[in-house]
C-alpha positions, 0 to 999 in steps of 0.5 A, a space after each residue: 230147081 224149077 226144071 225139076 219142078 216142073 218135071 215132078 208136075 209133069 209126072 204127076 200129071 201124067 201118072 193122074 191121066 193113065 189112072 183108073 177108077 181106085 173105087 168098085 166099078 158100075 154093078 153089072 148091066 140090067 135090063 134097060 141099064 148098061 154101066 156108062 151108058 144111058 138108060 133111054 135109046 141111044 138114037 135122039 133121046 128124050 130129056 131128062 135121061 138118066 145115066 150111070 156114069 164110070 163110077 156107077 153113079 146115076 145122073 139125070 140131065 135135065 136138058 140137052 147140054 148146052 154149057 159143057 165144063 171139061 175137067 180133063 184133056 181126054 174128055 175135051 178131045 171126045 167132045 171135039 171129035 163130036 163136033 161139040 166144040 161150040 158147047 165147050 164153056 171151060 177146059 183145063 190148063 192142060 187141054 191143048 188138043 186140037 189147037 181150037 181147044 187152047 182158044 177155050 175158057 181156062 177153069 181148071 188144073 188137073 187136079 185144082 178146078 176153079 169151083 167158083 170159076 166154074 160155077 160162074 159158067 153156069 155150065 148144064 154138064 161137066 165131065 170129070 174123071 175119077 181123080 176127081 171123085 174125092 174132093 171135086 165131085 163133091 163141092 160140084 155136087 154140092 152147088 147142084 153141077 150135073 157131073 158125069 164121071 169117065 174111068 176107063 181100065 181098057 181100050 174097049 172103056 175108053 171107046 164106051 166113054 165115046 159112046 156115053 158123051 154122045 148120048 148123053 150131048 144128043 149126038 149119037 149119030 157122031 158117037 156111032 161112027 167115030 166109035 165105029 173108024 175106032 173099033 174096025 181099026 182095033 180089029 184090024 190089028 187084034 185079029 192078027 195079034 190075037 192069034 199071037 202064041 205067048 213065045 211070039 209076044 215080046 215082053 214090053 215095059 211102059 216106062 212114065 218116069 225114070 227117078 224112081 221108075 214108074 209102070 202100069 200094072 195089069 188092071 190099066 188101060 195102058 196093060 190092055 192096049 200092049 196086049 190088044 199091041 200084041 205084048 205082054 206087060 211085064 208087070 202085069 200080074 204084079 199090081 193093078 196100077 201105077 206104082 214105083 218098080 226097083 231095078 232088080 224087079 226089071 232086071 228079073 222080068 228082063 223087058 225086051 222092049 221099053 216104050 217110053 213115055 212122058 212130056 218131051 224133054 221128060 222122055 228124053 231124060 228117061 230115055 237117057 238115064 235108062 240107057 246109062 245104068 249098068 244094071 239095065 245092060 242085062 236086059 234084051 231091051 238095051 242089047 238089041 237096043 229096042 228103047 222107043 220114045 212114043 211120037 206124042 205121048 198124049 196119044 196113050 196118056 190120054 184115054 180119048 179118040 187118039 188111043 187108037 192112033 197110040 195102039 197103032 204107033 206101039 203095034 208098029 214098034 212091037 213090031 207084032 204085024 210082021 
């Protein structure tokens, strides 16, 4: 019982990581106002400055944040990779990544933020995500937290996520040469898979759970990356995010590659179980024995600086570079 527990946990962890915004998107760019970015110059801005955050808020920072509460693993991986890890004041139980972040202040579930712990901090900043729009972003708002919220449905977002933290922390110049390895290695691999024809792209299932089995659909970060891989989500024209999928549907779409994902002992059991039913047999995934567990699933599950890492390990796998 409490294996599954913690497997059910596990899943809803990693299903709450890889979804997007569930609300409309930031209105269309106008001049002086880009959507996730800030509104003053990118280059040692002047506070207060106003951004429009992922949800197309718009939220003025008074000063430059000195106290910064993390509600989510990828948004603790960006800060570090700025170098702000000195103005961290509080993180989630799930953010262990690099290992400084386990030595960081405990605040937060994922979805369970200790609002009075956090208001304690007296953090000037705290970056959520959008699962937290509904319940958390309210009760922060409510005792007066400046709160920025990161979304992202593409891999290009993910990288604009990069960029608005730098903005918004004074460090820019940071954002603009990580922003920059990232994109240039993206590049890398999107001019060669870019010119794939549809009969060279291999037809790719994302598999998170196996009981009952959970996707991505085509409005997902995780469905940009396998075409940016050079595949092609086999549910990517059937729905926008996360949804439970039946065997007859897969066996339909006959997936000729499965990547897996999940925590390790839960890719395991994934991996396993699908390998074991009669009805996956049919598919060229299993006969040509092309089921492939990700190194670390927190690579793609987390929408931060590892992304790139994650497209080069499934373009790897795709095999699409050859």
């Amino acid at each position: 019982m409490k294996r599954s527990l913690i497997c059910i946990a596990a899943l809803a962890f990693a299903i709450g990581c890889l979804l997007p915004a569930c609300t409309p998107q930031p209105p269309p760019a106008q001049s002086g106002v880009t959507a996730g970015t800030v509104t003053e110059p990118a280059v040692s801005p002047a506070f207060p400055i106003t951004i429009t955050d992922r949800l197309g808020r718009k939220v003025t920072i008074e000063h430059l944040p000195q106290r910064i509460v993390s509600l989510a693993p990828s948004n603790t991986e960006i800060l570090f990779a700025l170098g702000l890890d000195d103005h961290i004041a509080g993180v989630t139980d799930y953010c262990d990544y690099p290992e400084k972040a386990k030595l960081k202040p405990r605040v937060a579930g994922y979805m369970t933020p200790d609002i009075e712990k956090i208001v304690s901090i007296a953090p000037d900043l705290v970056l959520a995500e959008s699962i937290h729009e509904k319940t958390v972003l309210p009760a922060l708002e409510k005792v007066g937290l400046p709160v920025i919220v990161l979304s992202a449905h593409t891999v290009d977002e993910i990288i604009g996520n990069i960029t608005l933290v730098g903005s918004v922390t004074g460090s820019s110049a940071a954002a603009l040469q990580l922003t920059g390895q990232l994109s240039g290695r993206i590049k890398t691999i999107t001019a060669k898979t870019d010119l794939l024809p549809p009969g060279k792209r291999p037809r790719v299932m994302y598999v998170i759970w196996h009981d009952p089995i959970w996707t991505m659909g085509g409005k997902s970060y995780i469905d940009d990356l396998i075409s940016k891989a050079g595949g092609v989500n086999i549910f990517s024209a059937d729905f926008e995010n996360s949804r439970i999928v039946s065997p007859e549907s897969i066996v339909s779409k006959n997936p000729q590659v499965l990547i897996i994902t999940g925590m390790a002992a839960s890719a395991d059991a994934t991996a396993s179980n699908l390998r074991q039913q009669d009805w996956m047999q049919t598919t060229d995934a299993i006969k040509n024995n092309r089921v492939y567990k990700l190194s670390d699933a927190n690579l793609i599950d987390r929408p931060g600086p590892r992304i790139v890492d994650g497209l080069e390990e499934v373009t790897g796998l795709l095999g699409t570079l050859k």
